[in-house]
TORROBA-152945 format. One record per residue: residue in three letters; x negated, y, z of N, C-alpha, C, O, CB in turn. Coordinates in steps of 0.02 Angstrom, whole numbers, plus 50000, padded with zeros to 5 digits. Glycine has a CB too. Layout:
<recs>
ALAXYZXYZXYZXYZXYZ...
</recs>
This chain:
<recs>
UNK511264632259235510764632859183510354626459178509834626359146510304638759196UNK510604620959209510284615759175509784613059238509564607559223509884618559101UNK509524615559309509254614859352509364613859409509944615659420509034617359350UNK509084611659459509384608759532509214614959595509414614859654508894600059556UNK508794620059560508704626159602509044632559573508934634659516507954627559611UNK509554636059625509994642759615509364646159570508744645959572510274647859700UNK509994649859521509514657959463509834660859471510394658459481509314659259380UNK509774665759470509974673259466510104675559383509544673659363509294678159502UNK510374677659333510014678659273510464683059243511074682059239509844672459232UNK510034690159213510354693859160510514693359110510154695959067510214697259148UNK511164689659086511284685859006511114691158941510874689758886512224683358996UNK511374698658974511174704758903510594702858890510494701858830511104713758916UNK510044701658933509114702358907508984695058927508384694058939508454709258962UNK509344690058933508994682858932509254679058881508914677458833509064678858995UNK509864677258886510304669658853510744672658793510994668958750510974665058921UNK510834681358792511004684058741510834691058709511164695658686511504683558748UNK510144689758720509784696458689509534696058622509144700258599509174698358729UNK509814690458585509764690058526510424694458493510444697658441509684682758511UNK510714693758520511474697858495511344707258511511044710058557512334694058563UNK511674710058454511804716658460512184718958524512584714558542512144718558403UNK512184724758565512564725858620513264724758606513644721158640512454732158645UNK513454728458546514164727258519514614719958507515214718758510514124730258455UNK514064716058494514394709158496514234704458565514524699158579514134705058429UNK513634708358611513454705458662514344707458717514594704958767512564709258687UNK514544712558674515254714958718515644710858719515984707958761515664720658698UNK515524710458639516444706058587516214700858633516734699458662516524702858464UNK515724696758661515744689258687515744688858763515694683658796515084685058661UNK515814695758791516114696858856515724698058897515914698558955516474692358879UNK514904699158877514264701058919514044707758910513804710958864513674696958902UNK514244709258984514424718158998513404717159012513074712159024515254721759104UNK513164725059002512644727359031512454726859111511884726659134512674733059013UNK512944726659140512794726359199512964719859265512934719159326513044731859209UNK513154715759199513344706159226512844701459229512584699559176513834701759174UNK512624698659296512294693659316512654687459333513214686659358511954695659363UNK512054681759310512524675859318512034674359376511504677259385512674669659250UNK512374667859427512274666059479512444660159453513014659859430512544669059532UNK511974653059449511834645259455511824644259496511514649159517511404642159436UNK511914641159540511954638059610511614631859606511814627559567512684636759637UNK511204631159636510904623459621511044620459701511514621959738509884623259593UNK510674617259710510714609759786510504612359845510634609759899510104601959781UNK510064619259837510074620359918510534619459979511134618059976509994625659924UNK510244620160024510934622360085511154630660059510894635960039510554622660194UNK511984626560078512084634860062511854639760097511744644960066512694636860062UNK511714639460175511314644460197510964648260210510964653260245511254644860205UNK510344643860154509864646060122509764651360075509354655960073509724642160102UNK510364649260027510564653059953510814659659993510534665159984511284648659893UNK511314658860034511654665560079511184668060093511254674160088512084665060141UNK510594666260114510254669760158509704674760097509664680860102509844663860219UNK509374671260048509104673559988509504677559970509274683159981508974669359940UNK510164677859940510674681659916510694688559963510704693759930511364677259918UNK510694689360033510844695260054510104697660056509994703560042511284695560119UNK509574693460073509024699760065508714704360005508444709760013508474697260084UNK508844700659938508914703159873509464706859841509524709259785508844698559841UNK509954706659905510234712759886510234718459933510494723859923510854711559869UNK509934716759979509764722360032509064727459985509074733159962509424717560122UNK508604723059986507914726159942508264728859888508134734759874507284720359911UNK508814725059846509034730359774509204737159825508824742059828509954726759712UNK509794736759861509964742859880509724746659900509924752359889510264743359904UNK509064745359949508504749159969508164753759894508004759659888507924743060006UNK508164749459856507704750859793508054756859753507744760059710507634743759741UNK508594757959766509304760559732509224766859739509174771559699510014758359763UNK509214766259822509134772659852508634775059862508664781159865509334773259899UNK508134772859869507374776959849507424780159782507054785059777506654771459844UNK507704779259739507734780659659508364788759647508344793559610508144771259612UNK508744787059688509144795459706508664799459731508184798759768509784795759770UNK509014805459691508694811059716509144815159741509764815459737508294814259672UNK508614819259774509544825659842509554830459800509064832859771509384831259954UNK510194832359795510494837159747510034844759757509944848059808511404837959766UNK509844845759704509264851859706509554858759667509224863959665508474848959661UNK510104858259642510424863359609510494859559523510554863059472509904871359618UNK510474853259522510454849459452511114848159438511464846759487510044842559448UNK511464848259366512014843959375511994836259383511434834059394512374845059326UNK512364833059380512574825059402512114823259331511754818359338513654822159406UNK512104825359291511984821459221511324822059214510994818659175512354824359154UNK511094826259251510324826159227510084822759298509504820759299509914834859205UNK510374822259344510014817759422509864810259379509334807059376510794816259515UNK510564808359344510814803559325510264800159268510074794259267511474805659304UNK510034807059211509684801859180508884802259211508414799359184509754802859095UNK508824805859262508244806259278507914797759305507414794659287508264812359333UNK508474796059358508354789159392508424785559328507974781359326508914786659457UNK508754785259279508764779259220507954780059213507634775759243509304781059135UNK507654783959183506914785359163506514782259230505994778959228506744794459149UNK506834783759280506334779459344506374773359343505904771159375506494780559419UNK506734768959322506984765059317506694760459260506424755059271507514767159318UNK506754762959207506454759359162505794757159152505614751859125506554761559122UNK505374762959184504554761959194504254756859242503684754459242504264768359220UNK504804755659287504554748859323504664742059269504424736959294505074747559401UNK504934741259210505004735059179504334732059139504354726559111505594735759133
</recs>
């Protein structure tokens, strides 16, 4: 992206959220695709950033499930979307 320090970046809601989802498709940017820039660090550094941000996502993931209470899958399902969205 043009910089000497690693990004992380969601192209649907950054570099192509001007586009409709439907054409954000046709140009090959799924909803759930992150790009990764790599800039000049040591790589060990970036490794090391990289697994704790995805440790905290997964932590975050799973705080957001809920234990099956007699619900079907579809309503657990959109329940966490709604949890989900209120943190943005």
């Amino acid at each position: 992206m043009g910089d000497l320090r690693t990004h992380v970046l969601h192209p649907a809601s950054m570099t192509h959220r001007q586009l409709s989802e439907e054409d954000q498709i046709k140009a090959g940017i799924r909803p759930e695709m992150v790009r990764l820039s790599v800039g000049i660090e040591k790589a060990e550094d970036i490794i090391a950033d990289l697994e704790q941000a995805l440790a905290q996502a997964l932590d975050a993931a799973a705080s957001c499930e809920t234990p099956d209470a007699g619900t079907s899958a579809d309503s657990g399902r959109n329940a966490s979307s709604a949890d989900n969205g209120k943190g943005r």
